[in-house]
C-alpha positions as CSV (number, residue, x, y, z in Angstrom):
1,X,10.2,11.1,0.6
2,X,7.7,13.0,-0.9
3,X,10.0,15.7,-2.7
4,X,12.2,12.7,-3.8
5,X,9.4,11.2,-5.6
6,X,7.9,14.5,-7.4
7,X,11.9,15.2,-8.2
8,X,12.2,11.8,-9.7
9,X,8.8,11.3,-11.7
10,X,9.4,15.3,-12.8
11,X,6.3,16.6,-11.0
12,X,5.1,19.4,-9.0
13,X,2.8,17.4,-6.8
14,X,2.5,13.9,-6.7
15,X,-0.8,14.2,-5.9
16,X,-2.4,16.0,-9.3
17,X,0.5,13.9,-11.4
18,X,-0.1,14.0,-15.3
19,X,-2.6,11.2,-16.6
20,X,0.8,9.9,-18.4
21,X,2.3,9.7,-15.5
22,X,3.1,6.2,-12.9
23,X,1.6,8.2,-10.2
24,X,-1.4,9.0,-12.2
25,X,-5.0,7.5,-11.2
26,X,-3.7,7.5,-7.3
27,X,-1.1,5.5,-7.9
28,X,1.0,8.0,-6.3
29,X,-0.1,5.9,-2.8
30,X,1.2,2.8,-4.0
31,X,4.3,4.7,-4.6
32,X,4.9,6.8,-1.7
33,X,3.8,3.8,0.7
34,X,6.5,1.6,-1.4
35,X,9.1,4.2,-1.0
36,X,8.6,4.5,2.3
37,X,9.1,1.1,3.3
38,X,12.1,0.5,1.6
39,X,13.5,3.5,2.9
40,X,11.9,3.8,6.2
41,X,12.7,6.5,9.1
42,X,15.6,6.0,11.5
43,X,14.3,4.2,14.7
44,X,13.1,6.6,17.3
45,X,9.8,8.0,19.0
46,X,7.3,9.8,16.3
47,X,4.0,11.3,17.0
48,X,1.8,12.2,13.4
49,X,-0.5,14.8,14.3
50,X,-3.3,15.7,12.0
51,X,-3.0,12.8,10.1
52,X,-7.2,12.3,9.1
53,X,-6.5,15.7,7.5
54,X,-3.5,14.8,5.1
55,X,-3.6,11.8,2.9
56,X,0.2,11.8,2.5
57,X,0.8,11.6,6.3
58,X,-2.1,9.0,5.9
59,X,-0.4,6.9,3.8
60,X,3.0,7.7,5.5
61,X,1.3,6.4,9.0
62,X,-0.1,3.0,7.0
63,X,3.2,2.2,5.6
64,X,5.4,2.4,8.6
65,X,2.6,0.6,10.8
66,X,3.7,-3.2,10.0
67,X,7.2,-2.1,10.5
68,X,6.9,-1.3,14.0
69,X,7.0,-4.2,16.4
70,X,4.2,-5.7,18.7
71,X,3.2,-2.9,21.3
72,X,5.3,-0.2,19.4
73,X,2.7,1.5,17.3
74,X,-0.4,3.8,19.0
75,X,-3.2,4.7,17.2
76,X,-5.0,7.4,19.1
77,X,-8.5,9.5,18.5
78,X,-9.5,12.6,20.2
């Protein structure tokens, strides 16, 4: 998802997007999160590892949350 939107809005990294850019300011979240959910992952099992240390699998993880039904989604610490 990520390479679709940096080949789409013309940018390296999504993250450090040009001030002239729609996913300037952080809105690159609003974005991906967006993307995400319209597009979302085929059903199945997942497991995001590491995700307090990468704020795209952050927002990845946020997005899909409310898609998953009751009982469906674990949110686990160490």
């Amino acid at each position: 998802m990520v390479a679709k939107i940096e080949q789409e809005c013309g940018v390296v990294d999504i993250r450090v997007a040009p001030n002239d850019s729609p996913l300037a300011y952080g809105k690159w979240k609003g974005v991906l999160a967006a993307t995400i959910r319209a597009e979302p992952p085929e059903p199945g099992t997942y497991a995001a590892l590491g995700v307090a240390g990468s704020e795209l699998m952050q927002v990845a993880v946020e997005a899909l949350e409310p898609l998953c039904g009751t009982g469906h989604f674990v949110r686990g610490v160490r």
